[in-house]
TORVONU-970077 format. One record per residue (C-alpha): residue number from 1; residue in three letters; x, y, z. Coordinates in pm, whole numbers, plus 50000, padded with zeros to 5 digits. Layout:
pos, code, c1, c2, c3
NUM, ALA, X, Y, Z
...
//
This chain:
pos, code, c1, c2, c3
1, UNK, 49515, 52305, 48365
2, UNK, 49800, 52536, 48471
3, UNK, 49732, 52457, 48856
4, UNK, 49730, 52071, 48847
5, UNK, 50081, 52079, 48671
6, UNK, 50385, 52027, 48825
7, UNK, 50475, 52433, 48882
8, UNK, 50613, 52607, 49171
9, UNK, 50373, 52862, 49026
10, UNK, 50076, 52640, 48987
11, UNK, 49799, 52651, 49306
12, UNK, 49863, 52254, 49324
13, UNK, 50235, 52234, 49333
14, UNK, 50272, 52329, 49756
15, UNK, 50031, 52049, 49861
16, UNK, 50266, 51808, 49633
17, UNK, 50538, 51866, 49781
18, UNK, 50447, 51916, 50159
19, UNK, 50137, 51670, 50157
20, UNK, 49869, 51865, 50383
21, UNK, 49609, 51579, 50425
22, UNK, 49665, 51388, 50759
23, UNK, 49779, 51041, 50698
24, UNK, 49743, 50786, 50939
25, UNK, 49887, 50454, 50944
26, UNK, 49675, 50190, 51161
27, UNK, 49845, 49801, 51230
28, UNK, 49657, 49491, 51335
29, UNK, 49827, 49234, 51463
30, UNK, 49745, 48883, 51476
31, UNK, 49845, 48712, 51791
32, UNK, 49896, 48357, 51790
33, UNK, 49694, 48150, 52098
34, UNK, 49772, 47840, 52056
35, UNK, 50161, 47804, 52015
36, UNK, 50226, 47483, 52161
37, UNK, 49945, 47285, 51958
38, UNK, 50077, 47450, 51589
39, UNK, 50407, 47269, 51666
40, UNK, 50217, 46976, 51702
41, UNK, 49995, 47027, 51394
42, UNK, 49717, 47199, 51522
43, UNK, 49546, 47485, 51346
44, UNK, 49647, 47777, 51423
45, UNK, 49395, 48017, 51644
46, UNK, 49439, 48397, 51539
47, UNK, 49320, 48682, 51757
48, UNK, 49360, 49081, 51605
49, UNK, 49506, 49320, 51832
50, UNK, 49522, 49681, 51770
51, UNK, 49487, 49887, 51606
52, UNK, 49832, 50077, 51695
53, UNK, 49798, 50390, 51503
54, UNK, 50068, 50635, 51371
55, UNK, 50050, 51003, 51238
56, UNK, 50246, 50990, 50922
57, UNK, 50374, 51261, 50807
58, UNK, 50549, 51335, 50428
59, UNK, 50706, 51582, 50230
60, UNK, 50988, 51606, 49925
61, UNK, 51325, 51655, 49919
62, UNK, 51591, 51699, 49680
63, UNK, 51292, 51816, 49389
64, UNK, 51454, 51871, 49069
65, UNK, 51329, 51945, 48735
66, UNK, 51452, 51847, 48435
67, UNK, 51447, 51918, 48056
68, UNK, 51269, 51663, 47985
69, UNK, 50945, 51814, 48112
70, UNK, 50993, 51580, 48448
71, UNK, 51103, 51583, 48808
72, UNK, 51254, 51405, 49058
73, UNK, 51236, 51383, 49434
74, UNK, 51292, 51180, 49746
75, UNK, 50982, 51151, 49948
76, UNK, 51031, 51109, 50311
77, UNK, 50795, 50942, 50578
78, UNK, 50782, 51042, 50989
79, UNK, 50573, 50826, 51182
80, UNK, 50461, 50930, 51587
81, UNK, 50233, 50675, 51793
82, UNK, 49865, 50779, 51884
83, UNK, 49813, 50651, 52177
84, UNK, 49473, 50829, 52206
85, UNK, 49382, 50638, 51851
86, UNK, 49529, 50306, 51954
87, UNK, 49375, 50011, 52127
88, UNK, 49692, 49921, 52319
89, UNK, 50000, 50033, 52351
90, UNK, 50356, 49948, 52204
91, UNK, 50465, 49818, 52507
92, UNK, 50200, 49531, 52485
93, UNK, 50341, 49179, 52434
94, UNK, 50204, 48976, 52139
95, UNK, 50271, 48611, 52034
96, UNK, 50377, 48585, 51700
97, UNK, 50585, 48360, 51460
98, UNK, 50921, 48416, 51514
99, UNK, 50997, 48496, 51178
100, UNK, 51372, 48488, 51144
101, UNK, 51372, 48161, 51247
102, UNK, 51040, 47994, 51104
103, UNK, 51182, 48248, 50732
104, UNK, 51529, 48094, 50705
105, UNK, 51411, 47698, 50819
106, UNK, 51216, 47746, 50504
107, UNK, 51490, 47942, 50270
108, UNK, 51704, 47685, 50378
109, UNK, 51508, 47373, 50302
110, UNK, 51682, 47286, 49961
111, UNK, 52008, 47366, 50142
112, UNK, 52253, 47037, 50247
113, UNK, 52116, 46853, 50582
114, UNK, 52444, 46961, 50790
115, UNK, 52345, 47272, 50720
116, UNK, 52045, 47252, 50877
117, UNK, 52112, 47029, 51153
118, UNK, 52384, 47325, 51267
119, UNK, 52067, 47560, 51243
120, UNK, 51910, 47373, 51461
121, UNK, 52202, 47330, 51675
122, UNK, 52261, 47704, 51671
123, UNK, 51884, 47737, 51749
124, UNK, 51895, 47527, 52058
125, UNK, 52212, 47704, 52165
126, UNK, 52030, 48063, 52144
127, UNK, 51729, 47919, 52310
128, UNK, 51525, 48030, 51976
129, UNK, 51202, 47854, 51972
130, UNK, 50940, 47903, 51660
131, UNK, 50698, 48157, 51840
132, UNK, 50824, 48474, 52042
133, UNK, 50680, 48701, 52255
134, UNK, 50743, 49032, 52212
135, UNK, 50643, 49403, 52241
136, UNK, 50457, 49587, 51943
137, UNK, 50738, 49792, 51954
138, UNK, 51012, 49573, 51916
139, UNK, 50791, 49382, 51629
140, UNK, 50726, 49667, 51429
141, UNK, 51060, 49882, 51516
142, UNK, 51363, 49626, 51548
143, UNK, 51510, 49433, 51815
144, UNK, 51812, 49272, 51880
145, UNK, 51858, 48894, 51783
146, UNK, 52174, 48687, 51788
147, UNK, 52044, 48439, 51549
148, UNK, 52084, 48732, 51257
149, UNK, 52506, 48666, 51330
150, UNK, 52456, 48287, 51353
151, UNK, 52264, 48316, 51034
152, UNK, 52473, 48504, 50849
153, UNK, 52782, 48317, 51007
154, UNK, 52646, 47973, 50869
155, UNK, 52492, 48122, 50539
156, UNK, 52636, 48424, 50431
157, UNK, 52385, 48605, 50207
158, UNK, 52123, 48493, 50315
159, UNK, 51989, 48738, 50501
160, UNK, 52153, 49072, 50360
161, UNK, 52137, 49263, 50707
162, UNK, 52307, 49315, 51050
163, UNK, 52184, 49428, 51358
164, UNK, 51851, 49466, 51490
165, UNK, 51534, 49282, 51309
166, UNK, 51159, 49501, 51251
167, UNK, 50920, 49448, 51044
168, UNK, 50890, 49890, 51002
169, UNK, 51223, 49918, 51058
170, UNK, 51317, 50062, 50729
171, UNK, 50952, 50234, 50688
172, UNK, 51054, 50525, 50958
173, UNK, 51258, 50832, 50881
174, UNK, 51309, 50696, 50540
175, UNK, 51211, 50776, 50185
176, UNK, 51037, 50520, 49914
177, UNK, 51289, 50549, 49660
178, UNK, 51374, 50807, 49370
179, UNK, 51092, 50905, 49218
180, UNK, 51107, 51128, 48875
181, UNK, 50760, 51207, 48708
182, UNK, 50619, 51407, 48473
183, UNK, 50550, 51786, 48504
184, UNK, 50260, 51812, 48269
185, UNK, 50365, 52146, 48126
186, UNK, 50314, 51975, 47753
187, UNK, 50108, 51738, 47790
188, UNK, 49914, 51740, 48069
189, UNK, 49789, 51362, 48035
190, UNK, 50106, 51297, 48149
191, UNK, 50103, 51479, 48449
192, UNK, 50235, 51263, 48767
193, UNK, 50337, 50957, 48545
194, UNK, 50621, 50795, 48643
195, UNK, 50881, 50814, 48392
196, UNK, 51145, 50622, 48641
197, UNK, 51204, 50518, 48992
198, UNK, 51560, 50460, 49119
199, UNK, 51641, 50495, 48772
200, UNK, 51467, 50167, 48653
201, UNK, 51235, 50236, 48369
202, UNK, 51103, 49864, 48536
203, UNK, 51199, 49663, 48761
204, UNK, 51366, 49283, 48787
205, UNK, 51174, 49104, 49029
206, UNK, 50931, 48937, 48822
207, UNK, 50888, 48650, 48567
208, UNK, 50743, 48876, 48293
209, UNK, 50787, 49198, 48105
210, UNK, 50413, 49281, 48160
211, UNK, 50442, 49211, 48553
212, UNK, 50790, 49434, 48616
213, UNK, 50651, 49725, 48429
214, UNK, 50647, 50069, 48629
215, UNK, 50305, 50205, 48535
216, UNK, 50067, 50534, 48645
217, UNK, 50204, 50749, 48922
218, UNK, 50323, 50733, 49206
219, UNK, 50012, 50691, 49390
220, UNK, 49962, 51076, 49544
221, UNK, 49795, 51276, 49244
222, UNK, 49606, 51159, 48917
223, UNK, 49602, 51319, 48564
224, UNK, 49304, 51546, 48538
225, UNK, 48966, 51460, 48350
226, UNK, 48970, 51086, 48455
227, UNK, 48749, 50843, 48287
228, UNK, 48523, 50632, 48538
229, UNK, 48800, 50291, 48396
230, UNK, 49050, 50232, 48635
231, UNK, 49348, 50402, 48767
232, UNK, 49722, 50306, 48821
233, UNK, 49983, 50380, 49039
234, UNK, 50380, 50233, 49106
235, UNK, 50415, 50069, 49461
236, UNK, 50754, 49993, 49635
237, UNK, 50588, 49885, 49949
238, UNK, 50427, 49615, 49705
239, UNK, 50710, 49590, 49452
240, UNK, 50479, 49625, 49173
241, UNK, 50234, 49856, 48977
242, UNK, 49866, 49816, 49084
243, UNK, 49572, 49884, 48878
244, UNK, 49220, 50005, 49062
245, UNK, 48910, 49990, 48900
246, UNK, 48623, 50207, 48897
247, UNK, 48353, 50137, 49124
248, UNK, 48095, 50426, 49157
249, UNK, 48045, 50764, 49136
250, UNK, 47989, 50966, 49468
251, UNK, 48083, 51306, 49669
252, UNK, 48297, 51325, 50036
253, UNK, 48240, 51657, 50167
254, UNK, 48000, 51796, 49894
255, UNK, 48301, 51759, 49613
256, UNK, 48191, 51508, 49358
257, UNK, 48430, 51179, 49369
258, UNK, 48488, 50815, 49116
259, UNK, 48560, 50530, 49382
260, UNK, 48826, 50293, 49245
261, UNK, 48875, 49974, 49440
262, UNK, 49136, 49690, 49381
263, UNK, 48981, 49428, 49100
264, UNK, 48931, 49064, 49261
265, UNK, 49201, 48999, 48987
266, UNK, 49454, 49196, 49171
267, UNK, 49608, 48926, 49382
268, UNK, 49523, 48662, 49157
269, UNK, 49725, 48329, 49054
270, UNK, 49815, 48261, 48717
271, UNK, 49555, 47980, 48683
272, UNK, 49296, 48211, 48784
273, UNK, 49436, 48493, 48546
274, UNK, 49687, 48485, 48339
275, UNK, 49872, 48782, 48293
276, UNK, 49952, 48743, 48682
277, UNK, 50172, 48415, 48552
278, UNK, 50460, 48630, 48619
279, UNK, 50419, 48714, 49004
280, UNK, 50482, 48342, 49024
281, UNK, 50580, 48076, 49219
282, UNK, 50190, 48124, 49330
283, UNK, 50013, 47909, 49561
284, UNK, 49614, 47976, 49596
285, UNK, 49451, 48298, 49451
286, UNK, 49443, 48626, 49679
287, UNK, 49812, 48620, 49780
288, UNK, 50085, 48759, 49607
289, UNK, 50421, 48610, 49639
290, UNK, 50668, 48841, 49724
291, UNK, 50972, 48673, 49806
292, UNK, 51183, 48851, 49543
293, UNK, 51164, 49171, 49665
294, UNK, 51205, 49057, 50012
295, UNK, 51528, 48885, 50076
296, UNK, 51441, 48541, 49914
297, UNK, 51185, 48548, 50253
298, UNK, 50887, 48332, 50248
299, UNK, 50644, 48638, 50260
300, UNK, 50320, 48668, 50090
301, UNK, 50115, 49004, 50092
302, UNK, 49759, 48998, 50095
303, UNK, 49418, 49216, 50113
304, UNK, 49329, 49185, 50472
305, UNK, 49172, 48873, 50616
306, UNK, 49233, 48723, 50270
307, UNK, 48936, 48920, 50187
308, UNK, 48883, 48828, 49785
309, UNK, 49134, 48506, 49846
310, UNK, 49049, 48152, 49806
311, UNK, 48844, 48019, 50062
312, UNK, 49034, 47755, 50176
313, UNK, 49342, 48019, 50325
314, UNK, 49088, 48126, 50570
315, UNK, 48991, 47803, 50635
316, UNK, 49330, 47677, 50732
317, UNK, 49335, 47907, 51015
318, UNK, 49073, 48001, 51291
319, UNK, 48958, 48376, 51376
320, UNK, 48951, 48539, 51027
321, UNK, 48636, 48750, 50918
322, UNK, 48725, 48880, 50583
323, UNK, 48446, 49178, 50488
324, UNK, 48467, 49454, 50216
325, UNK, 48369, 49732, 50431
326, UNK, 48672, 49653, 50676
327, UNK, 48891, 49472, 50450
328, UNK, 48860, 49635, 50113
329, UNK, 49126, 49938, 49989
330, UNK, 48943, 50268, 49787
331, UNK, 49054, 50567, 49647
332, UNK, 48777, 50849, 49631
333, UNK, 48968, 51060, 49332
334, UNK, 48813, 51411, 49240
335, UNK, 48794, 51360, 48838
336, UNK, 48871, 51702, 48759
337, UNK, 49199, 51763, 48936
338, UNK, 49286, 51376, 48964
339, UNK, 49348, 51449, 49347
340, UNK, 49210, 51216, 49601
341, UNK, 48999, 51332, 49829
342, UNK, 48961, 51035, 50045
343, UNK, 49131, 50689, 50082
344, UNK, 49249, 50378, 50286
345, UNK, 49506, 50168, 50149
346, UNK, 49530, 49819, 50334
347, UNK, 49787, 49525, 50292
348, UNK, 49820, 49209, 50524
349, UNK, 50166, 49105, 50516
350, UNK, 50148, 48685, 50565
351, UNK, 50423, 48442, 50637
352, UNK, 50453, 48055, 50510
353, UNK, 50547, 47861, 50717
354, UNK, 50553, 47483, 50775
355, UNK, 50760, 47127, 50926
356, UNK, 51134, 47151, 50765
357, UNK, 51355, 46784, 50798
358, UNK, 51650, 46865, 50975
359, UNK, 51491, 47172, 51211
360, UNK, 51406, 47027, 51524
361, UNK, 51218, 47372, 51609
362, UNK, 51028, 47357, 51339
363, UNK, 50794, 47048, 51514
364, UNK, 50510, 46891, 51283
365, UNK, 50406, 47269, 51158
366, UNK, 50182, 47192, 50897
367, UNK, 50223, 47424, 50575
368, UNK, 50024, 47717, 50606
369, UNK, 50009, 48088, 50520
370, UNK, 50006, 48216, 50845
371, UNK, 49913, 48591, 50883
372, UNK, 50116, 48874, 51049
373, UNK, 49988, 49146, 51052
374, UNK, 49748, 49413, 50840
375, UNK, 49808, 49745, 50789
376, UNK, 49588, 50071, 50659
377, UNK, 49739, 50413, 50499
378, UNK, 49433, 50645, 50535
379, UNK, 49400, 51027, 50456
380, UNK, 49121, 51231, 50378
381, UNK, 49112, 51630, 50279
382, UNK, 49000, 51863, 50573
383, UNK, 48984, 52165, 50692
384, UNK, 49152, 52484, 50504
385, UNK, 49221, 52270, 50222
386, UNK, 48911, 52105, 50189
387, UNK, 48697, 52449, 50186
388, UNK, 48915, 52574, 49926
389, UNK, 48886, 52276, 49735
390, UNK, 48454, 52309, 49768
391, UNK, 48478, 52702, 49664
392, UNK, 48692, 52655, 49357
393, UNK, 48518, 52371, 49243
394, UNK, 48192, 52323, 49305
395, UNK, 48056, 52627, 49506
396, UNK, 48166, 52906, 49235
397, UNK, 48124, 52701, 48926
398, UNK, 47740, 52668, 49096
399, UNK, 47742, 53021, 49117
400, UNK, 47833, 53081, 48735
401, UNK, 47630, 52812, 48634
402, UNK, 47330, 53003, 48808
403, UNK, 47437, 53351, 48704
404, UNK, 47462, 53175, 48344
405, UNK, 47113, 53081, 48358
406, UNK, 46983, 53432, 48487
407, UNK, 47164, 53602, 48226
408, UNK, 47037, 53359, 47933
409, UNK, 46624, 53408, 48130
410, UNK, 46689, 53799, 48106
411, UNK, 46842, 53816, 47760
412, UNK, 46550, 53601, 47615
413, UNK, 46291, 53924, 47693
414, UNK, 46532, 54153, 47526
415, UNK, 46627, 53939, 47199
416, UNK, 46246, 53955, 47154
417, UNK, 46180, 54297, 47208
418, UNK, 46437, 54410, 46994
419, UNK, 46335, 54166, 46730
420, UNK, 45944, 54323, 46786
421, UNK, 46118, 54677, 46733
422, UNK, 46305, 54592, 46397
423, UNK, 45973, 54425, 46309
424, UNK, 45792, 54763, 46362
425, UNK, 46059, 54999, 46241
426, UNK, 46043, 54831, 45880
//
């Protein structure tokens, strides 16, 4: 107990703050091939490219503990290209949506028809057409795009940013947000719960009390002595808490493990379950509007392929092949220390998109969730950290356990010869 709390004297406390397990973060995009025909209709045909993979590396800054028996910290995140991991380089073009353009037609749909004919205007002027080709690079890291000034010139607000556009762009050299959790030094239950983030004891995007909550941790470390339930951690990537479920029991590496894995509920409409009522606006089950948390945008996030989504999203487009063994997110958690030993965490990040009166650019798109890109987080314990982990807990409670054993098979001789001595002595 003293070494999973939150201690600078505690065995656990150095791999919380400078995370030793080697995260990797692997994208797949989807690249569109038939451009021309989606403007005139057509379904769109989908082909993955990648992965581009990325070392990511984290640690904590600004730690500070508090009276309250909590902490709080920055946590920072460095990503560096693999090439030698990656099937392609950043430097590759792609055809994808171009999703300033195809975002705000739709954010602006509701908006008066002048203001949309001097979109389109604007749009012709700039030579902006509905699908780009660009680099992985400039996708995922920013590029420069007048239409962000002519957007921001025609509707101020709309888009709350200047400069260059990425999809990553604010997922480099930054940090997720304040963080303060508990320390566990008086109850260690509530060791790694989040007691705030950013100061918010929950959050305002959402419809509902019960959907804005800030629940579980922050996603790196569990309470120890976990029940084979679920588990929960806070996202800010995903705006929301997400609860995993237990799926099995199992080892990595020798060291016993509980898989959790996200519930098909997860990304569920309200129709299909209820208490997601207040993650609407929805639209089918298996995507998760996200709109509120990301500039008013017509985004969507998603497990990958719409794996666990209603059939008919993969249906609307061509080149999907949603499986659990690719597609599906786990956590392999030890249940002692609450520390995960393995995991992949995996998002597809999808765009609506569709025909809007008064867009010229915008063609005869017909309405469809239109996929991005996908994304995996992915760590597992190794090396140093992973023997030490097998010694202290499983190879010398083994040993004990056997020692225990010897010493209870030689002590069973003795109680009886002493007992056949006191027998004889009387």
């Amino acid at each position: 107990l003293q070494n999973v709390r939150i201690n600078p004297s505690s065995i656990s406390f150095q791999m919380w703050k400078d995370i030793p397990v080697p995260f990797y973060l692997s994208v797949h995009f989807f690249e569109v091939l038939n451009p021309k025909q989606v403007l005139q209709g057509a379904k769109p045909v989908l082909s993955q490219r990648g992965p581009y993979v990325y070392r990511e590396y984290r640690y904590k800054t600004n730690i500070t503990f508090h009276d309250n028996d909590t902490v709080s910290y920055l946590e920072y995140r460095n990503l560096y290209f693999q090439p030698h991991l990656s099937s392609g380089s950043e430097d590759e073009y792609v055809v994808v949506p171009n999703i300033l353009m195809l975002g705000a037609a739709v954010m602006m749909e509701k908006l008066p028809n002048v203001l949309k004919i001097l979109l389109s205007g604007a749009l012709a002027g700039l030579k902006q057409e509905a699908f780009m080709n660009r680099t992985v690079g400039e996708i995922m890291w920013g590029y420069e795009d007048p239409l962000i000034d002519t957007i921001n010139m025609l509707v101020p607000g709309l888009i709350p940013f200047k400069g260059k556009f990425g999809l990553f762009a604010d997922f480099n050299n930054s940090n997720s947000g304040l963080f303060t959790v508990n320390t566990g030094m008086k109850n260690i239950s509530e060791v790694h719960m989040v007691d705030s983030w950013n100061g918010l004891k929950k959050v305002n995007y959402w419809r509902s009390s019960q959907c804005n909550m800030i629940n579980g941790t922050a996603g790196e470390m569990w309470p120890p002595f976990m029940s084979p339930t679920s588990l929960e951690f806070y996202s800010p990537d995903a705006c929301r808490s997400m609860t995993l479920v237990y799926e099995q029991s199992g080892t990595f590496e020798g060291v016993p493990t509980y898989r959790f894995v996200a519930p098909k509920t997860l990304f569920a409409n309200g129709t299909d379950y209820p208490p997601n009522e207040g993650f609407c606006p929805c639209m089918q089950s298996g995507i998760q509007n996200v709109s509120t948390c990301r500039l008013n945008a017509p985004m969507f996030i998603s497990h990958p392929h719409f794996y666990n989504a209603d059939p008919s999203l993969v249906d609307a487009v061509e080149g999907l092949h949603p499986s659990k063994d690719q597609h599906g997110l786990f956590l392999d958690v030890h249940p002692m220390t609450g520390i995960p030993m393995n995991c992949s965490i995996k998002l597809q990040l999808n765009l609506y998109i569709k025909q809007v009166s008064g867009i010229i650019q915008t063609g005869k798109i017909k309405p469809v969730v239109l996929p991005l890109l996908w994304f995996a987080e992915s760590g597992s314990i190794e090396g140093s950290v992973l023997r030490q982990f097998y010694n202290n807990l499983v190879l010398l409670p083994s040993v004990l356990d056997y020692v225990q054993y010897i010493f209870l098979g030689l002590s069973v001789p003795l109680i009886i010869s002493a007992a056949v001595l006191m027998a004889m002595s009387k």
